[in-house]
Backbone as CSV, one residue per row, in Angstrom:
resi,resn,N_x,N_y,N_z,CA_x,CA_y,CA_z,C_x,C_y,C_z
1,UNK,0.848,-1.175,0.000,0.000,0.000,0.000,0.889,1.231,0.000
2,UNK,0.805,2.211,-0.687,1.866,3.265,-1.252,0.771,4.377,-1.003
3,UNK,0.768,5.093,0.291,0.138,6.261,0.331,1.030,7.508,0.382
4,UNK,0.146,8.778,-0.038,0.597,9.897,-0.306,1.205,10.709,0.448
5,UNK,2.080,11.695,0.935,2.087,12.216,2.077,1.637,12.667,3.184
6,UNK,0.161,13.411,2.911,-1.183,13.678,3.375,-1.383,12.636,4.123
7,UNK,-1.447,11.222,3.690,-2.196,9.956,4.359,-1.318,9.179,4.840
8,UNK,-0.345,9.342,4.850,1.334,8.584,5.661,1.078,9.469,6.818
9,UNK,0.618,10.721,7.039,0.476,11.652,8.324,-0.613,11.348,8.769
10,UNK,-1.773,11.353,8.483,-3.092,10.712,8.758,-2.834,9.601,9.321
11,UNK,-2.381,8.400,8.459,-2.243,7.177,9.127,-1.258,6.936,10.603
12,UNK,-0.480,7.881,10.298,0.536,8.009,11.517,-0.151,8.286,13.211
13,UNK,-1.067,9.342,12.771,-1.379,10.058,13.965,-2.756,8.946,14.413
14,UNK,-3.677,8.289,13.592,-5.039,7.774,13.995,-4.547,6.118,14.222
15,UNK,-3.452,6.058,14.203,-2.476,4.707,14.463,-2.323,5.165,15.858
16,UNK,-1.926,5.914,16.354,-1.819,6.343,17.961,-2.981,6.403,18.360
17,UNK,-4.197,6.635,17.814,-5.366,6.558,18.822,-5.691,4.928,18.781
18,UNK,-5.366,4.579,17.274,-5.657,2.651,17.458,-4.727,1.927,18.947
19,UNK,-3.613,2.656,18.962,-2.801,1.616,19.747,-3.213,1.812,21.385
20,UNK,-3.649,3.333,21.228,-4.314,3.530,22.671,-5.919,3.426,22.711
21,UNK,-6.959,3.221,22.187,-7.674,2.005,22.657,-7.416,0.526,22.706
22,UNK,-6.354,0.091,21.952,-6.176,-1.517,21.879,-5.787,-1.253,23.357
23,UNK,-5.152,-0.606,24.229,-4.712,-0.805,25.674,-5.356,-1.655,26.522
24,UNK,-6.633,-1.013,26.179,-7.617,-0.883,27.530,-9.165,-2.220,26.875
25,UNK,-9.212,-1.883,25.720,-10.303,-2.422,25.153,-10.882,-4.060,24.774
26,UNK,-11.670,-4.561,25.177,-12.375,-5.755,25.553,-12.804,-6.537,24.848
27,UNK,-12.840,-5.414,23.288,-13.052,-6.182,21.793,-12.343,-6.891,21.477
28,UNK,-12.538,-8.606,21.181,-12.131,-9.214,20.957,-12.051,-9.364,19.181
29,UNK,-12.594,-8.844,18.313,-12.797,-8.543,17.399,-12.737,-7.429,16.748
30,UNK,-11.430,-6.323,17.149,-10.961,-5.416,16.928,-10.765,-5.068,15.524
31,UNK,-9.966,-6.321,15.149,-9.362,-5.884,13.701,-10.964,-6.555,12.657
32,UNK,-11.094,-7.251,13.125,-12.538,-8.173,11.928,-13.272,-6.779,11.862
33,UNK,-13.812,-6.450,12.995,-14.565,-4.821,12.823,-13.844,-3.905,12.116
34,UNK,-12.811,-3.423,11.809,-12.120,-2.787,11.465,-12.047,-3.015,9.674
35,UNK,-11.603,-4.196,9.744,-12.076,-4.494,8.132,-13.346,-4.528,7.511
36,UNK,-14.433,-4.992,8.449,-15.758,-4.480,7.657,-15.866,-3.205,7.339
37,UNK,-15.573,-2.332,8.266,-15.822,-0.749,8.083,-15.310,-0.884,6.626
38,UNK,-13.848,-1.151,6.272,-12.472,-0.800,5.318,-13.694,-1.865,4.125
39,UNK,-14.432,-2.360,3.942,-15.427,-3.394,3.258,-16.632,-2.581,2.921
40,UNK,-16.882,-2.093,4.060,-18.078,-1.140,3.236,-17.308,0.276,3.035
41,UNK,-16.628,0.925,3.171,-16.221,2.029,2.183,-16.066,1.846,0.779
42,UNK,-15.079,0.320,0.961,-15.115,0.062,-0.519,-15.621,0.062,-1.400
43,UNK,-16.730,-0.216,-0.882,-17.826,-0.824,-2.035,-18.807,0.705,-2.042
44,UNK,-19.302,1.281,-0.639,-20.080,2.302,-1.194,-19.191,3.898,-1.651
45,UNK,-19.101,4.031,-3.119,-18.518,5.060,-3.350,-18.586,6.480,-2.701
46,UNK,-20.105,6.636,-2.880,-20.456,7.776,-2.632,-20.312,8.173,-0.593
47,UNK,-20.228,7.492,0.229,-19.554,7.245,1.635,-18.456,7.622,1.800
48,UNK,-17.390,6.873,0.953,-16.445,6.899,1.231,-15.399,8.661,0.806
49,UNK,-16.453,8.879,-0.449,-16.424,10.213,-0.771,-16.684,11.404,0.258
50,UNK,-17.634,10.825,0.578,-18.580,12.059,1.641,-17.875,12.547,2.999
51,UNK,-16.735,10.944,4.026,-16.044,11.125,4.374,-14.640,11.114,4.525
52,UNK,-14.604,11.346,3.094,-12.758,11.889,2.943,-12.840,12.824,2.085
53,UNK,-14.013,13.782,2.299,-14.212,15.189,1.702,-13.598,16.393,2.154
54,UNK,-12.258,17.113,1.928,-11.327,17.835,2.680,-12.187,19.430,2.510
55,UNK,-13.607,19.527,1.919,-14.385,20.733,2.079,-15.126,20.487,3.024
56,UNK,-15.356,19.294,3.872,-16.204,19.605,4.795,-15.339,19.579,5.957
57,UNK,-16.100,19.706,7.411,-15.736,20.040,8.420,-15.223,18.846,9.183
58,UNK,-14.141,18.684,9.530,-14.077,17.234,10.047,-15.286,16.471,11.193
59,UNK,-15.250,17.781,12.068,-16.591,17.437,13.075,-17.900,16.358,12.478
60,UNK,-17.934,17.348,11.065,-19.223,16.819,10.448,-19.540,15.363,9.772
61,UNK,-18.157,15.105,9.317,-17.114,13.843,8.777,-17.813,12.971,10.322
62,UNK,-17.130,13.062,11.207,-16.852,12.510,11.912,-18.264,12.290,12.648
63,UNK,-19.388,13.122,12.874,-20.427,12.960,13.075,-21.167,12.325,12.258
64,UNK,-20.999,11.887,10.854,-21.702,11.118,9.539,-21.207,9.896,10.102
65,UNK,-20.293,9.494,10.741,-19.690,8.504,10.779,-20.268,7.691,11.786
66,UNK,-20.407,8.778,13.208,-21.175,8.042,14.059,-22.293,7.771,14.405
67,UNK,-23.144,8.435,13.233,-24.179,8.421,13.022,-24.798,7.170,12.273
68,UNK,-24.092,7.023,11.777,-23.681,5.527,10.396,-23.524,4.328,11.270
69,UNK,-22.672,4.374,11.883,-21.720,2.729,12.432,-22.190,2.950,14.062
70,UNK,-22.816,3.555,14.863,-23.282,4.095,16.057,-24.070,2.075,16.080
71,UNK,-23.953,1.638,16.752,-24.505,0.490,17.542,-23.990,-0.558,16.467
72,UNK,-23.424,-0.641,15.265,-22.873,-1.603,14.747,-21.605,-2.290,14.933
73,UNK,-20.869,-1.536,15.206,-19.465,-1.672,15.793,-19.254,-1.336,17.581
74,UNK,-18.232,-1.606,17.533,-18.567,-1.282,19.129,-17.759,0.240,19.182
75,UNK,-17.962,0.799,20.420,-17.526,2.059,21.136,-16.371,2.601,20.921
76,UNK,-15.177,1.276,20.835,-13.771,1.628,20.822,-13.835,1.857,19.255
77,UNK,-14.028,0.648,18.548,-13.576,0.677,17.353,-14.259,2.162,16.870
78,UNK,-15.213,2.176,17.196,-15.919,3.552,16.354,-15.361,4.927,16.691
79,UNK,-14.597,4.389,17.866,-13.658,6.062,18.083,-12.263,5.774,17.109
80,UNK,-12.007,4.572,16.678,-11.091,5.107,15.773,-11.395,4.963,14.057
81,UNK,-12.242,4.917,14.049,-13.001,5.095,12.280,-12.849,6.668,12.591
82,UNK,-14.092,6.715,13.444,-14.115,8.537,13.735,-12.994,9.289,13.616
83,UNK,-11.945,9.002,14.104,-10.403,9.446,14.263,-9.679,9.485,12.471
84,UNK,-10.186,8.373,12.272,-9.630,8.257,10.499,-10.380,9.322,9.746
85,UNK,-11.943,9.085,9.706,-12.444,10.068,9.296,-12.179,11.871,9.327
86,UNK,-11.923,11.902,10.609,-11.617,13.568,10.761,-10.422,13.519,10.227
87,UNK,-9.386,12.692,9.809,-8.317,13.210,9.411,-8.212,13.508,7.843
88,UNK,-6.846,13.890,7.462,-6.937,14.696,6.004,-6.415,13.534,5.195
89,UNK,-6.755,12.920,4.107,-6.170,12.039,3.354,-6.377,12.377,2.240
90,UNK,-5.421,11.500,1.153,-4.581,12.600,-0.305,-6.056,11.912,-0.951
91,UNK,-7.006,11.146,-0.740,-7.798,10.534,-1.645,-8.950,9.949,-0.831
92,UNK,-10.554,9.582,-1.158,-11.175,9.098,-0.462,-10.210,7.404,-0.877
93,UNK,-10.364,6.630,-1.477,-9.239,5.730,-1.875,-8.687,5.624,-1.021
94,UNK,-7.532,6.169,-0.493,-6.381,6.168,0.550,-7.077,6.111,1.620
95,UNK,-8.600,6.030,2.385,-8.813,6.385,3.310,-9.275,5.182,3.973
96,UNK,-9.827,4.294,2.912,-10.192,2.789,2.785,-8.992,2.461,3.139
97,UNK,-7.677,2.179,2.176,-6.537,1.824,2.416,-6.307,1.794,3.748
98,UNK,-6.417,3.092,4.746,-5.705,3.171,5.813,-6.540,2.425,6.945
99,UNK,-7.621,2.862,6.762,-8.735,1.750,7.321,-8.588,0.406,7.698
100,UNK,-8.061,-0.256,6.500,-7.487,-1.580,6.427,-5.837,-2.188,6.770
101,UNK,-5.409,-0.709,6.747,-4.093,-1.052,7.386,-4.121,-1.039,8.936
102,UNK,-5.329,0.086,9.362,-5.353,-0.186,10.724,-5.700,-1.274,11.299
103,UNK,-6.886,-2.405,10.706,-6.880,-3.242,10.492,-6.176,-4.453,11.180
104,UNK,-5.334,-4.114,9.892,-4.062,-5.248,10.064,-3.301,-5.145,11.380
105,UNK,-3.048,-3.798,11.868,-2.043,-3.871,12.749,-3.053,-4.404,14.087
106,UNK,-4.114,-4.220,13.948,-5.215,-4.524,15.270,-4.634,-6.034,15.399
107,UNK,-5.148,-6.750,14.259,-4.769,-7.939,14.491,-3.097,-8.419,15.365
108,UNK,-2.441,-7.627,14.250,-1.168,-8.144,14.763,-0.845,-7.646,16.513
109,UNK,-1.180,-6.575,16.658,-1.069,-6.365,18.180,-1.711,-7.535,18.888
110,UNK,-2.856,-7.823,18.593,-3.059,-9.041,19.131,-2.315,-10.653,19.328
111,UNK,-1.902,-10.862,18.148,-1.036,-11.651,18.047,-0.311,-11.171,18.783
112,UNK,0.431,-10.598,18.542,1.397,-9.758,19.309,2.051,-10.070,21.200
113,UNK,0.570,-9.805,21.149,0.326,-9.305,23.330,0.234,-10.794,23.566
114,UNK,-0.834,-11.874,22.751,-0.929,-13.044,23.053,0.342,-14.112,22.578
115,UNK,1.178,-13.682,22.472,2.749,-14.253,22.244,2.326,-15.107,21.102
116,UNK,2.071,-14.967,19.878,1.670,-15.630,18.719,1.779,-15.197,17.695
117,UNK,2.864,-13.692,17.767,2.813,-13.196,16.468,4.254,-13.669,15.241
118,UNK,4.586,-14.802,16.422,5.958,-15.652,15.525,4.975,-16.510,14.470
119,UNK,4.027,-17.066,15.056,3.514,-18.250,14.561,2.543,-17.869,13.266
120,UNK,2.056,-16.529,13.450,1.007,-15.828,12.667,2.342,-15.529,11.297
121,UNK,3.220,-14.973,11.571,4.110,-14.697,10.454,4.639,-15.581,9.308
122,UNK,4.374,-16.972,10.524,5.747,-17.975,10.077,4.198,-18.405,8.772
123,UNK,3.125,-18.611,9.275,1.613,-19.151,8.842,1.592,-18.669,7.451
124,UNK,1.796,-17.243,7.323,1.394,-16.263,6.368,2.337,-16.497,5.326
125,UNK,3.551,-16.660,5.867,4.507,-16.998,4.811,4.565,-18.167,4.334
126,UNK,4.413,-19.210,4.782,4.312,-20.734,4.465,3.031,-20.743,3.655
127,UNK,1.761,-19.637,3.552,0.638,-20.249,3.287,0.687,-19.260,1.607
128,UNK,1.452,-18.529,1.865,1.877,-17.643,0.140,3.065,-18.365,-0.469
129,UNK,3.589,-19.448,0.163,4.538,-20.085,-0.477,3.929,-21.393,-1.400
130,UNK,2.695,-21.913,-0.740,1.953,-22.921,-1.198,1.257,-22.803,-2.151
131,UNK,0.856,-21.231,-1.909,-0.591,-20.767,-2.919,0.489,-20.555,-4.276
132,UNK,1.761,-19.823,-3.991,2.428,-19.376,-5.282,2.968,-20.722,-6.281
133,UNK,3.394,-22.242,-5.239,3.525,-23.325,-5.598,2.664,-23.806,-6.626
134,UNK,0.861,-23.602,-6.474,0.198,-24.111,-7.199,-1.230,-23.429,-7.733
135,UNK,-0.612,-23.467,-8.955,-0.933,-22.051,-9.941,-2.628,-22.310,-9.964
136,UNK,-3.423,-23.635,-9.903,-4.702,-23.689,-9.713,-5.036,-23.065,-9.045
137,UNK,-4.336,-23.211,-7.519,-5.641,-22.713,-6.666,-4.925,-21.472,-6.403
138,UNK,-3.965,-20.614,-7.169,-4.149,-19.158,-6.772,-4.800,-18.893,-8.039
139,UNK,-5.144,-19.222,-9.140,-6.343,-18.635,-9.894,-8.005,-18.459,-9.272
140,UNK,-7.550,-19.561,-8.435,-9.543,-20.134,-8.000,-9.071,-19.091,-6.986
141,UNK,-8.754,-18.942,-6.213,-8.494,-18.015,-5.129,-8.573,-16.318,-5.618
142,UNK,-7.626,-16.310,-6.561,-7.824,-14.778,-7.069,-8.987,-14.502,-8.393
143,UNK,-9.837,-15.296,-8.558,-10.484,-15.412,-9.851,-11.681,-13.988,-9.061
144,UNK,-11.706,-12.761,-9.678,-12.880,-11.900,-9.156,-14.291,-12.041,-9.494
145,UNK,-14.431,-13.081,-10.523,-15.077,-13.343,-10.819,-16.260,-14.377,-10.254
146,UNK,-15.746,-15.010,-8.970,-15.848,-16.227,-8.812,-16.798,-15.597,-6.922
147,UNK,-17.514,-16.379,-6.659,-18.565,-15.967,-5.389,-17.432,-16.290,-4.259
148,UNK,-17.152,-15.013,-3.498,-16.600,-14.433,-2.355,-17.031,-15.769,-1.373
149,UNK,-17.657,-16.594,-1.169,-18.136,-17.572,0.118,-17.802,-18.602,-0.616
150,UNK,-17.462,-19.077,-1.693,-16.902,-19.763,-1.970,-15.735,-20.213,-1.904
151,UNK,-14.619,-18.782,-2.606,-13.542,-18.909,-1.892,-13.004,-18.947,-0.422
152,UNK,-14.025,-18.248,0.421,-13.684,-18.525,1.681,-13.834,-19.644,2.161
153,UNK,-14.874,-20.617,1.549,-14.951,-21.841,1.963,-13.959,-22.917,1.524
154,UNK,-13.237,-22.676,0.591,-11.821,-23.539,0.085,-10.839,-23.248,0.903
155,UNK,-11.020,-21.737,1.327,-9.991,-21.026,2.436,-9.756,-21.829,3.567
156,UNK,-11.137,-22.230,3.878,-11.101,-22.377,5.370,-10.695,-23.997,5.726
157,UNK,-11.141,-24.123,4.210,-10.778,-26.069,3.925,-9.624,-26.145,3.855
158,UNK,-8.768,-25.449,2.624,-7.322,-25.417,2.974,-6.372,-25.250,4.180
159,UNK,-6.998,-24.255,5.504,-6.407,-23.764,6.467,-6.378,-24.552,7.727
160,UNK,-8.338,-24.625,7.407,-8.949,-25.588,8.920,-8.091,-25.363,10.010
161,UNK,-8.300,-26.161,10.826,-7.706,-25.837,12.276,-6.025,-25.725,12.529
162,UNK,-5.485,-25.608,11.357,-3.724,-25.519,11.313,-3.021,-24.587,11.621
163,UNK,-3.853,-23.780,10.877,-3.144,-21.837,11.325,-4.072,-21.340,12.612
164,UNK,-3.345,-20.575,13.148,-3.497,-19.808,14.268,-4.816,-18.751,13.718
165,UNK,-6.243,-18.905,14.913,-7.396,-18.059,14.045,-6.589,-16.724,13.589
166,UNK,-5.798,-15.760,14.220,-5.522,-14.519,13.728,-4.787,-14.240,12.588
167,UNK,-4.614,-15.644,12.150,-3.875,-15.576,10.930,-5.253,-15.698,9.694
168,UNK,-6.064,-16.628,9.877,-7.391,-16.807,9.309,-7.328,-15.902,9.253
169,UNK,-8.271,-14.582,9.842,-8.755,-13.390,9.545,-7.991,-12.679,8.836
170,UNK,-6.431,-12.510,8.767,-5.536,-11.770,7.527,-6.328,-11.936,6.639
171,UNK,-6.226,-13.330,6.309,-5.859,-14.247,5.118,-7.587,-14.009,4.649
172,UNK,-8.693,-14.489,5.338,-10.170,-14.424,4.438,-10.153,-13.088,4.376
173,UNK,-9.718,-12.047,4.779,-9.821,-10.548,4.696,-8.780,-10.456,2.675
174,UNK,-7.842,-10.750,3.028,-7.228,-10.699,1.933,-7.937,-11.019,0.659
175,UNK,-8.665,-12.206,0.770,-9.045,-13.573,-0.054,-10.821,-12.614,-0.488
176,UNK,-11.368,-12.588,0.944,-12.615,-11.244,0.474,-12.559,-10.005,-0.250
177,UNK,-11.341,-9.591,0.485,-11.545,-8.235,-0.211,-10.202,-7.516,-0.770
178,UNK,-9.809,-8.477,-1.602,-8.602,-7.981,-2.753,-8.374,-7.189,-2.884
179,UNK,-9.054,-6.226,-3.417,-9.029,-4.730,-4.079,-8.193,-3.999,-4.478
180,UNK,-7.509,-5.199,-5.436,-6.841,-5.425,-6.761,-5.537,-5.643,-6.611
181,UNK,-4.874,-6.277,-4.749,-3.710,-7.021,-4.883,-3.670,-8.990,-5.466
182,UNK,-2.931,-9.205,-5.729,-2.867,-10.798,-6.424,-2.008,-11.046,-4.804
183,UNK,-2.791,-12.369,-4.662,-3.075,-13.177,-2.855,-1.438,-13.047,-3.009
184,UNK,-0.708,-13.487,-3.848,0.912,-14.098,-3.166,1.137,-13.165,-2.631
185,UNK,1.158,-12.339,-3.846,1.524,-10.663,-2.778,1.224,-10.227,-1.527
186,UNK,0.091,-10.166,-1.729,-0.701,-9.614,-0.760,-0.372,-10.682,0.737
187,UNK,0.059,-11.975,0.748,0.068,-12.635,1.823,1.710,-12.339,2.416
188,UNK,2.794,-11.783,1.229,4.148,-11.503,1.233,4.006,-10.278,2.994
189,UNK,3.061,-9.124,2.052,2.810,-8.185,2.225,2.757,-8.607,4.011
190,UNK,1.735,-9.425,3.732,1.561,-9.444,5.625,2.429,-10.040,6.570
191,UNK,2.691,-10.843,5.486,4.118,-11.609,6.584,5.345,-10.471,6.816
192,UNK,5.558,-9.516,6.063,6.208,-8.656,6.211,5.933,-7.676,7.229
193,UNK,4.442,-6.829,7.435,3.666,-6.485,8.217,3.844,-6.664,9.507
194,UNK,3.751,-7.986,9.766,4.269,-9.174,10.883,5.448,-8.701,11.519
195,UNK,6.508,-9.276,10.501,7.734,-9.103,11.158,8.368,-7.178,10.940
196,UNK,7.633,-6.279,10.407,8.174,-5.032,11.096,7.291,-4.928,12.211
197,UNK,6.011,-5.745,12.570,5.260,-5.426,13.680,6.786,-5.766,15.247
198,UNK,7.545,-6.389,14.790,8.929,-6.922,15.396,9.917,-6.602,15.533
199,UNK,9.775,-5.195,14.619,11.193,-4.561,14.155,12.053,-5.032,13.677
200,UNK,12.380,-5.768,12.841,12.625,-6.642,11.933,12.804,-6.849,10.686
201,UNK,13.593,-6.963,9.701,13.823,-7.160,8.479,13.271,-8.567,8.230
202,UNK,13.035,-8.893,6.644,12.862,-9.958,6.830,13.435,-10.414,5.438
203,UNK,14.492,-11.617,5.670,15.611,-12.527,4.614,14.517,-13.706,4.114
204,UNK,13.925,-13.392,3.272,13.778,-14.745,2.009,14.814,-15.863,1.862
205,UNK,14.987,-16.841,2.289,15.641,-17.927,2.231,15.372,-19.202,1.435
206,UNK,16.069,-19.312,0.529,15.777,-20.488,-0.502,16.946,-21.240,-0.196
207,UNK,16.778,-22.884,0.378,17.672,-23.414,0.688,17.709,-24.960,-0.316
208,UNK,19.157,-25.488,-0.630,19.201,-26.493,-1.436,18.296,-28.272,-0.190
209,UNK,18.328,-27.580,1.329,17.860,-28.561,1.915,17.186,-28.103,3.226
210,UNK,16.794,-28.877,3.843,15.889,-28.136,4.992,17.357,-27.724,5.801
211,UNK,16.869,-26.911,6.667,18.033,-26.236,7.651,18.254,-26.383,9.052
212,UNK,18.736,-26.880,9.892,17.941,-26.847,11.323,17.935,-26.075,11.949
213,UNK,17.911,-25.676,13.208,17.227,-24.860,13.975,18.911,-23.660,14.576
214,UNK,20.005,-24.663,14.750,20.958,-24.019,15.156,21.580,-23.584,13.572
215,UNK,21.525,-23.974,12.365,21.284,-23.460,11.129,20.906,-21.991,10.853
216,UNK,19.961,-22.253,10.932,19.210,-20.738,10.773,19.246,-19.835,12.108
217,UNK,19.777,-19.908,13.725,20.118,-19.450,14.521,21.112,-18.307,13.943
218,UNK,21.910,-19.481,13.403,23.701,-19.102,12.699,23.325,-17.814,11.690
219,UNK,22.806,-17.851,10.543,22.440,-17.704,10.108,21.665,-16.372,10.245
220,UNK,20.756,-16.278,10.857,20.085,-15.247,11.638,21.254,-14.060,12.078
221,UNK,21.716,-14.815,12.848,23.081,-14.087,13.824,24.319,-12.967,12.677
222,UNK,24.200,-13.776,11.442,25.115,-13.319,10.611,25.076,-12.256,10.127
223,UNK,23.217,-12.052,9.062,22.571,-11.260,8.836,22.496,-10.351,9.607
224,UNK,22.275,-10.200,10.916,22.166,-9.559,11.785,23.675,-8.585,11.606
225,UNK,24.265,-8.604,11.827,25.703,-8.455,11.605,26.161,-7.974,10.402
226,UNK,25.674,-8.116,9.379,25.689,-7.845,7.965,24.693,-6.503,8.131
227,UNK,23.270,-6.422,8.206,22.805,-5.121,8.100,22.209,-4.385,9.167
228,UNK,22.931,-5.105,10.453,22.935,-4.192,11.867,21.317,-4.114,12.264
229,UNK,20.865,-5.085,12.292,19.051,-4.836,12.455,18.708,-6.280,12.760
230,UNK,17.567,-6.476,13.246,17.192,-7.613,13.548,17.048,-8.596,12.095
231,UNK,17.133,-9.727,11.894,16.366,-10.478,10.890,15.550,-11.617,10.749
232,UNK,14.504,-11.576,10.491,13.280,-12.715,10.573,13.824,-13.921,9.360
233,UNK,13.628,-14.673,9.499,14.349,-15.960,8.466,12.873,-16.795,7.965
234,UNK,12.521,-16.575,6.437,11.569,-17.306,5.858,12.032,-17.995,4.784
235,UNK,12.249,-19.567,5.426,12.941,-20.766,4.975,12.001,-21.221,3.870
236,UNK,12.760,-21.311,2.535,12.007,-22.142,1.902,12.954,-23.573,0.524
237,UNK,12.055,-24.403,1.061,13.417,-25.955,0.201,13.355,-25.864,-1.222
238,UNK,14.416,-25.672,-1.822,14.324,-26.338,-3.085,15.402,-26.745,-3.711
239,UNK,14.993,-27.687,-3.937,16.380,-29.560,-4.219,17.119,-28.629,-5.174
240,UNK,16.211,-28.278,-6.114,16.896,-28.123,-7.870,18.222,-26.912,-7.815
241,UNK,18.198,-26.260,-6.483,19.395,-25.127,-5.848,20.993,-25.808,-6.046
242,UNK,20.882,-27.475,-5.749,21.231,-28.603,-5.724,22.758,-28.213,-4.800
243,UNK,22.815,-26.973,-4.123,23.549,-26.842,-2.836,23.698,-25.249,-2.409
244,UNK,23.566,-25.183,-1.335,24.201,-23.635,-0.689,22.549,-23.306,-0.345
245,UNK,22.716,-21.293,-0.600,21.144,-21.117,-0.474,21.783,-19.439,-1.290
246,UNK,20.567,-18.962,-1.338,20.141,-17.517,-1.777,19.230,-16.818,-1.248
247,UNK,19.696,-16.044,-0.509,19.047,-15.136,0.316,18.611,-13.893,-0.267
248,UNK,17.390,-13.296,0.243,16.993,-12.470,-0.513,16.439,-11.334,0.392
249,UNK,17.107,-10.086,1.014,16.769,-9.108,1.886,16.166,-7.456,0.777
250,UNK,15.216,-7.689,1.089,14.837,-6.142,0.474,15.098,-6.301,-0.848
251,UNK,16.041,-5.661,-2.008,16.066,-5.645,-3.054,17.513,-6.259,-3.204
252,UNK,18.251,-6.556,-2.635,19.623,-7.309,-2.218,19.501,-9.315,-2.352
253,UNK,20.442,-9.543,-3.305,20.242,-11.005,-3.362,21.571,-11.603,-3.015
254,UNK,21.768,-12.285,-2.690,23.207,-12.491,-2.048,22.925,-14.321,-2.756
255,UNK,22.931,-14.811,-3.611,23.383,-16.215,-4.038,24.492,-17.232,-3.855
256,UNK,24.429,-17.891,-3.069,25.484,-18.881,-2.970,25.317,-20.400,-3.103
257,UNK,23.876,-20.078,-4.133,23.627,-21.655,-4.532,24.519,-21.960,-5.370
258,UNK,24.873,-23.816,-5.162,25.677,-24.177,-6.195,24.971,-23.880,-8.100
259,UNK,23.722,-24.158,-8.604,22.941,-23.084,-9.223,23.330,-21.794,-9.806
260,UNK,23.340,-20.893,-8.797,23.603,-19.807,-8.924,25.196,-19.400,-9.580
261,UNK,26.216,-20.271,-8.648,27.885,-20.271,-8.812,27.625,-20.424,-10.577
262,UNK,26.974,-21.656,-10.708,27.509,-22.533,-12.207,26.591,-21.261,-13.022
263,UNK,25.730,-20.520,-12.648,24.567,-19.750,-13.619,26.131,-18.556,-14.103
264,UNK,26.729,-18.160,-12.793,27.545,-17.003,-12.756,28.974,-17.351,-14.076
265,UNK,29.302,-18.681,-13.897,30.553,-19.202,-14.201,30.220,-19.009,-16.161
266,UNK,28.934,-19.475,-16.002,28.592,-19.381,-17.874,28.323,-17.729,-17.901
267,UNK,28.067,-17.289,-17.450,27.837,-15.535,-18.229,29.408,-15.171,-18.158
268,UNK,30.431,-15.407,-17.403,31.586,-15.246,-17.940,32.333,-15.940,-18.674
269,UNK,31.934,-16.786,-18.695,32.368,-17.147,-20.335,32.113,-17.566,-21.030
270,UNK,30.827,-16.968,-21.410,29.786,-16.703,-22.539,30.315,-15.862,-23.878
């Protein structure tokens, strides 16, 4: 999500009122509420217009709002729609966006506080590694064409009781309401989400074999050391590497598959 300056400040400041009701607040369904709101802006244009209208008065914004979602949502959440609403954003567009980013982070604080936001990350990434594996079911999955309860119901068949629920809700949020990212991405996106929710970089790891645990410790430790920041490690096998691995941080690829060596050895002397 690539917002404007206007709405990088917006989102900044109504992110501090999200993190200070998550303190205190009893909603267990923080972020699910949060994405319906970010669900119906979407869809009703003329709403979403009305409150991310920078000619009207924010008060008034903000009173449409609670006038609207007043007993549908609960108390907390509706003080921070309200909070989004009064603020200034570069687009009604961007306002949805931020909506849904607040969203996300609801969730992850949760994960978070309930010591589960390793497991929610590790979920998200393993479950965009599978979908990108097999090109069927990220068509049936991303097909827009195709009835929204349907895909959630393959969702939930694929997931069932394996992933952690707060990872579910990313993921059918994603899977519902696209709005025009393609799932691998979009699941990249959250696992990433995740681990800056951690402060954290996070190394793409393609390995010629599985790794073990004091492996990727090592490993971890190195990176760390290399770009002075924490690093999250998302392991993934593949034989055909046929030795070493290739790591992949940000826009930085560091290759030391055997693969890679022999790919390097023919362009020089080609």
């Amino acid at each position: 999500m690539a917002l404007q300056a206007a709405s990088r400040e917006a989102l900044a400041g109504v992110e501090l009122t999200l993190i200070g009701a998550l303190e205190d607040s009893t909603t267990d369904d923080f972020g699910q509420q949060l994405f319906a709101v970010a669900g119906l802006l979407d869809r009703e244009i003329g709403l979403r217009r009305a409150l991310a209208d920078p000619s009207t008065e924010p008060a008034d914004r903000e009173r449409l709002v609670r006038d609207l979602l007043g007993g549908k949502v609960s108390g907390d959440v509706l003080d921070v729609v309200a909070a989004a609403v009064a603020a200034r954003w570069s687009s009604p567009r961007q306002l949805v966006d931020g909506i849904e980013d607040l969203a996300t982070t609801a969730v992850l604080v949760r994960a978070e506080r309930a010591g589960r936001l390793d497991a929610v990350e590790d979920e998200l990434f393993r479950l965009g590694r599978i979908v990108a594996g097999d090109t069927r079911l990220d068509q049936v999955l991303s097909d827009r064409t195709a009835a929204t309860e349907g895909k959630l119901s393959l969702v939930r068949e694929l997931i069932g009781a394996k992933t952690d629920p707060l990872t579910a809700v990313l993921v059918e949020n994603l899977v519902a309401q696209p709005r025009g990212r393609d799932l691998v991405g979009g699941l990249e996106a959250l696992a990433a989400a995740a681990a800056k929710r951690r402060e954290r970089s996070v190394a793409h790891v393609v390995s010629a074999g599985p790794l073990s645990a004091a492996q990727q410790e090592s490993l971890a430790a190195s990176l760390r050391r290399i770009y002075a920041r924490p690093i999250a490690l998302h392991v993934e096998v593949d034989p055909d590497l046929g030795g070493g691995l290739v790591i992949k941080v940000g826009d930085e690829v560091i290759d030391g598959s055997t693969r890679g060596r022999l790919d390097a050895l023919r362009r020089r002397f080609s």
